[in-house]
C-alpha positions as YAML, in Angstrom:
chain: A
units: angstrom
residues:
- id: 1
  name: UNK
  ca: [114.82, 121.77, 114.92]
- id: 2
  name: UNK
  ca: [111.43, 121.04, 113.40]
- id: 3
  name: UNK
  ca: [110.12, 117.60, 112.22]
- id: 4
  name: UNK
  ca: [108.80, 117.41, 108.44]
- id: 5
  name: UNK
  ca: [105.44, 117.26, 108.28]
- id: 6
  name: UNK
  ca: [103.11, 115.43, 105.79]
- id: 7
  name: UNK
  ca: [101.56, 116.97, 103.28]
- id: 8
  name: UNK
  ca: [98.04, 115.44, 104.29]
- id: 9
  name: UNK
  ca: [96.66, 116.06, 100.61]
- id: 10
  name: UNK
  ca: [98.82, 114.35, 99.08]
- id: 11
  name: UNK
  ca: [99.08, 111.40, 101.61]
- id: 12
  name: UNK
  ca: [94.94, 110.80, 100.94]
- id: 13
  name: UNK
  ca: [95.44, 110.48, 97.09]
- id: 14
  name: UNK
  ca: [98.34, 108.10, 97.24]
- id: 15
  name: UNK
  ca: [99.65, 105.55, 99.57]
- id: 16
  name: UNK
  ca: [102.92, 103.12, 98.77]
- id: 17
  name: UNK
  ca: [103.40, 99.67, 98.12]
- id: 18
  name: UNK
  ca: [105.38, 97.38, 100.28]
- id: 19
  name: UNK
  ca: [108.62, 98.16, 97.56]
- id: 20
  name: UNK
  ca: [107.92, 101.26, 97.50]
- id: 21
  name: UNK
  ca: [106.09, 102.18, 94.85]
- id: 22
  name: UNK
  ca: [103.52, 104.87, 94.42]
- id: 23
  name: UNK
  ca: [100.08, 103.90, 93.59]
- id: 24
  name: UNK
  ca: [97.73, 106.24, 92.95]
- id: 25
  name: UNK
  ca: [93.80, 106.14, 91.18]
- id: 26
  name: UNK
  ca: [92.95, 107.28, 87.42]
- id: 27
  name: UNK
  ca: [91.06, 110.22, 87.45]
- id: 28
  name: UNK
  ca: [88.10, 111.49, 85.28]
- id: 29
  name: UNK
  ca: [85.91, 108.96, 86.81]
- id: 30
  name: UNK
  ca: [83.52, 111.28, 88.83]
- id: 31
  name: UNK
  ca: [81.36, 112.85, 86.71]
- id: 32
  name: UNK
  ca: [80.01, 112.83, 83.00]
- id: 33
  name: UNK
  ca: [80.52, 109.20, 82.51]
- id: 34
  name: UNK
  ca: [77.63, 109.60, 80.03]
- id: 35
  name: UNK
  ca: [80.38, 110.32, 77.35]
- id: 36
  name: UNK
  ca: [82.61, 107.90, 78.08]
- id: 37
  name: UNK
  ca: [82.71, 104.48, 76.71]
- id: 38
  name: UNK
  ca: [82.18, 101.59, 79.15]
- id: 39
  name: UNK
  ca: [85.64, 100.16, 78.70]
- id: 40
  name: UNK
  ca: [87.23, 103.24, 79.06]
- id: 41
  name: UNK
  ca: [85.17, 103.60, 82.43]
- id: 42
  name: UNK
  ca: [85.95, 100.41, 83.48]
- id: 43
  name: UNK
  ca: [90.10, 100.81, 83.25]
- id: 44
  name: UNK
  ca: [89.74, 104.14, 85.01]
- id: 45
  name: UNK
  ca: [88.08, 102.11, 88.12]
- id: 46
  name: UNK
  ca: [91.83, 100.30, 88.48]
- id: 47
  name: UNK
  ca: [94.59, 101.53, 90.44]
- id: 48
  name: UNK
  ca: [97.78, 102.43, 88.46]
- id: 49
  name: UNK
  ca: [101.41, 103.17, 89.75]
- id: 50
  name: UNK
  ca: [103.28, 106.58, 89.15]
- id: 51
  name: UNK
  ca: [105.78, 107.22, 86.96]
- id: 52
  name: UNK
  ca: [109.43, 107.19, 89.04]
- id: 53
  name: UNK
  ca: [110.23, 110.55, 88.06]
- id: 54
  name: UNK
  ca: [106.93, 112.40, 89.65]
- id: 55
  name: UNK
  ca: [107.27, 109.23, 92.20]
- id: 56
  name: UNK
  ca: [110.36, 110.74, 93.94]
- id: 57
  name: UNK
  ca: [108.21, 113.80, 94.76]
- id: 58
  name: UNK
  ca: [105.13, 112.22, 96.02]
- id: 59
  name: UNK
  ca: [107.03, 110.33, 98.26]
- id: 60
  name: UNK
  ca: [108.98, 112.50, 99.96]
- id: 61
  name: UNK
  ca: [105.44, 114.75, 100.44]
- id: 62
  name: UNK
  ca: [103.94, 111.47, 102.05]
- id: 63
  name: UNK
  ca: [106.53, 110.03, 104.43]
- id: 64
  name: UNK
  ca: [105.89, 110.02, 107.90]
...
């Protein structure tokens, strides 16, 4: 029988919290940040934690 691997893409965008949350970072902070307004910019740079329904997925792609 074969162990389950990790899905190593997934396990370098989002990591868990010690309850077992799923935090994750905002996106759309990479490139043309010349459009965007500083205090949208600046919320983007924080962390945020996943939704529990898409939650249940992402962790069962990153546990070890």
């Amino acid at each position: 029988m074969g162990k389950i691997k990790t899905h190593k893409a997934s396990a370098k965008r989002f990591s868990l919290t010690g309850t077992g949350k799923v935090k994750m970072n905002h996106s759309d902070h990479r490139h043309k940040l010349g459009k965007k307004d500083t205090k949208r910019k600046r919320h983007l740079r924080s962390g945020a934690i996943m939704e529990e329904a898409q939650a249940r997925n992402v962790r069962r792609m990153i546990i070890k």
